[in-house]
N, C-alpha and C positions, 0 to 999 in steps of 0.2 A: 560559184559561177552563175550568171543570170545566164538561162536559156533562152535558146530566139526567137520564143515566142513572146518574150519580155522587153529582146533590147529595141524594139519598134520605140519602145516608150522610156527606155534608160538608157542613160547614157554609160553607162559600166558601173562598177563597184565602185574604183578608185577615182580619183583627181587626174590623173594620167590620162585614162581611158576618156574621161570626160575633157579632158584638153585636147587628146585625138577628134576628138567625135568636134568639138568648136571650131579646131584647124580645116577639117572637112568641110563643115558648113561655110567657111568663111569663104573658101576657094570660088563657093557660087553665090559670092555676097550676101550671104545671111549670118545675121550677128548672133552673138549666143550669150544668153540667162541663164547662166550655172546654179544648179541648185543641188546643195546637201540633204539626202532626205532625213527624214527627223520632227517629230513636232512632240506636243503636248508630254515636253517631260517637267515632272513632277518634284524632279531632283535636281538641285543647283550643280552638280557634281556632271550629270548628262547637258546639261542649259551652256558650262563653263567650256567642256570637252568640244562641243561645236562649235562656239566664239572662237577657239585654237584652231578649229578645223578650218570656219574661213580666215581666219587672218593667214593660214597655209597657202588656202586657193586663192587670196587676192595677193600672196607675194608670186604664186606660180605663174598666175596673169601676165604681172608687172613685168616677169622677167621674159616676153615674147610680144610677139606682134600682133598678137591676136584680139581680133573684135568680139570681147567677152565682157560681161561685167557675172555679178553674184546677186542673188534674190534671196533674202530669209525669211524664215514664219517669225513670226512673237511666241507662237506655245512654245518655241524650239529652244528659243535665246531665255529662255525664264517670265513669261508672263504668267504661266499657270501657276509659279513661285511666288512673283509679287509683282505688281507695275515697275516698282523702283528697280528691279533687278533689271526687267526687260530694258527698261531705259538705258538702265547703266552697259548693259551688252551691246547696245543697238550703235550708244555712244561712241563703245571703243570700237565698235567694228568699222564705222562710217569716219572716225577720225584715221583709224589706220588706214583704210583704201584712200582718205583723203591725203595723206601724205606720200602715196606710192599715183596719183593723178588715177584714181578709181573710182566706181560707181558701186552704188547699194541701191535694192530695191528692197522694199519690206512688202510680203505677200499680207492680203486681209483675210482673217481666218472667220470664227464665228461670232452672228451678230452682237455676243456678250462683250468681245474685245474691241468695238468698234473704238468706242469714245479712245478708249487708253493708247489706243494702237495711233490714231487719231493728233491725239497730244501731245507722243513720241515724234510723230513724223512735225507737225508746227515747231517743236524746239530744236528736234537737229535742224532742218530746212532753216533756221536761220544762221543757226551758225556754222553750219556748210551748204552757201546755198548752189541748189543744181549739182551736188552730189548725191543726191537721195531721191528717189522717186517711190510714190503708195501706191498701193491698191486700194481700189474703193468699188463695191460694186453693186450695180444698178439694181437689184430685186428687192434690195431693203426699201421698205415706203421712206425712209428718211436720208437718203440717197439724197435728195435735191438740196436739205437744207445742209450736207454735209460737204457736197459741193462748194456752194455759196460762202463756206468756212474756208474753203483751204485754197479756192482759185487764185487767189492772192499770195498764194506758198511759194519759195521760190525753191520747185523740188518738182518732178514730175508727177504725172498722176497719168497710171493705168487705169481704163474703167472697163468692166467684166460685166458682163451680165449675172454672175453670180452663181457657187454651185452648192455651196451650203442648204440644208433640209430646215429650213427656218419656219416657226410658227407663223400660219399665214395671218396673224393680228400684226406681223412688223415686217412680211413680205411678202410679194406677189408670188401666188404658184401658178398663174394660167398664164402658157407661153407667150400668147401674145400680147399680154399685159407686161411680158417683162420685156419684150421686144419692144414695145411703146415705150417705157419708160429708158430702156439702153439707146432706140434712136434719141429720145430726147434730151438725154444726158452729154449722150455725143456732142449733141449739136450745142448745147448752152458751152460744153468745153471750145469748144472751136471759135465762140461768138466771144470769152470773153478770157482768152489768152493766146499771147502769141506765138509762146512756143509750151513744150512738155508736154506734151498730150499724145496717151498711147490709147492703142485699140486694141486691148487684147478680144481677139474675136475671130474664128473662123468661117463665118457667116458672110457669105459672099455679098451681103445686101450691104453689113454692116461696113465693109470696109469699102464698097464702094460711095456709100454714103461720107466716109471720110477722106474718099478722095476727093468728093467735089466738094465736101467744106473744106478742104485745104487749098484746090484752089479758088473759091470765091475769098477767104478771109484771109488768105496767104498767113495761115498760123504751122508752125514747122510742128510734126506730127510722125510718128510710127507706129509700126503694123506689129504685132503680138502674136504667134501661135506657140502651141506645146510641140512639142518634141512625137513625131509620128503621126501627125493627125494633120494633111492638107499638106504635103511637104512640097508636093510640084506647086502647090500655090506660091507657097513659099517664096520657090526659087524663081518662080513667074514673075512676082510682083518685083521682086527684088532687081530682077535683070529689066524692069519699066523704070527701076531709079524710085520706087520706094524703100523708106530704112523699113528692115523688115528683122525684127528679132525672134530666136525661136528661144524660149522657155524648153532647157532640157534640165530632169534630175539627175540626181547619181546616188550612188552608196548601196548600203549593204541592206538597208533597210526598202528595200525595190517589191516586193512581194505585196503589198497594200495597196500601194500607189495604183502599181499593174492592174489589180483586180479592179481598183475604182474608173480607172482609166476604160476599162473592158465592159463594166456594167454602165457607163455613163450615155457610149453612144452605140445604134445599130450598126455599123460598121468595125466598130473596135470588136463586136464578136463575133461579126463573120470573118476577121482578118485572124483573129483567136483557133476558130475553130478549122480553119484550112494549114492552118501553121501544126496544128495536132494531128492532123490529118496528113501532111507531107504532102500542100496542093500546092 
């Protein structure tokens, strides 16, 4: 059983719990990114056992009304196995929600898996296109030209400002260098497509900056937060008539997540530490 000082940040153990928790949000117009926690296995055996798990959660979806789709890693689905595997997972998972009328996001992990993770999202996006949408995120110095590769995708793109502890020869570690570089990512996304472009950002600057490029270049656009972090924003934006999706996890493996979630920002430990405390 996840304790409550955890479930700020999870969505439950089960599939269940995490469809309660999306039904909820939806009531106050907030869409839901299902995510199975899981990453970096090793074993085609752990890689195979999640591919079942979502092709479970995207028939659970199908069978409701619910405004949900599903997000996976690459280490989860077999990249740390081999490229060809992850593809081949990514494949059957975006061909099965494609034939149940479902969406797939594939999250970006570390800067080693960029390219492959990369090349995966160009071959499905063609052959389902606008059923797939990346991550791609702004701290990497090579961010612009990786842009410039895939704006032509026809597949969404989430841009992050990135949370990966990356060598700073391949990324930016001073805040306001990655903030320069995530405004200006934004904005090249808005100038040179018209729709698929998300903001994963709780950054009040950044999403208001994506309000006014949405409406000068009228390019159709949504707002990104996690699950516990900015949730009145959330439901603010949402009730202004922004698509506003929240990225929540789930599963058994919630214990790591939590912890990174908690040491990430000042407020995830003061919220930690009064929930210990019974304030």
């Amino acid at each position: 059983m996840i304790p409550p000082i955890a479930r700020r940040f999870v969505a439950g153990e089960s599939a269940a719990e995490a469809l309660d928790h999306a039904r909820t949000y939806n009531e106050d117009g907030v869409r839901m990114i299902l995510n199975l926690l899981g990453e970096h296995y090793d074993d085609p055996v752990d890689a195979r056992a999640d591919v079942d798990a979502y092709k479970d959660l995207i028939d659970d979806i199908a069978g409701t009304d619910l405004d949900a789709c599903v997000s996976v890693k690459p280490s989860q689905i077999g990249i740390d196995v081999s490229e060809d595997l992850f593809q081949e997972h990514y494949r059957e998972i975006v061909a099965y929600a494609h034939e149940r009328d479902q969406f797939v996001w594939c999250d970006m992990e570390d800067a080693d898996t960029t390219d492959a993770t990369l090349d995966v999202f160009e071959a499905v996006a063609e052959d389902y296109p606008w059923a797939v949408g990346q991550c791609i995120q702004s701290n990497l110095k090579r961010t612009r030209e990786d842009l410039k590769r895939v704006v032509d995708v026809p597949g969404k793109i989430r841009i992050v400002k990135g949370a990966y502890d990356e060598d700073p020869e391949i990324a930016y570690k001073n805040k306001a260098r990655v903030d320069e570089a995530y405004r200006a990512d934004i904005e090249f996304l808005f100038e040179h497509r018209e729709r698929g472009v998300a903001i994963g950002s709780h950054d009040p600057e950044m999403v208001s900056l994506a309000t006014r490029l949405g409406d000068e270049f009228g390019t159709d656009y949504e707002v990104q937060m996690l699950m516990g972090v900015r949730e009145d924003a959330q439901r603010d934006l949402a009730a202004q008539g922004v698509e506003v999706w929240q990225y929540a996890p789930y599963g058994d493996k919630w214990l790591s997540y939590f912890w990174r979630r908690v040491r990430e920002r000042k407020e995830n430990v003061l919220f930690a530490v009064r929930a210990v405390l019974g304030r």
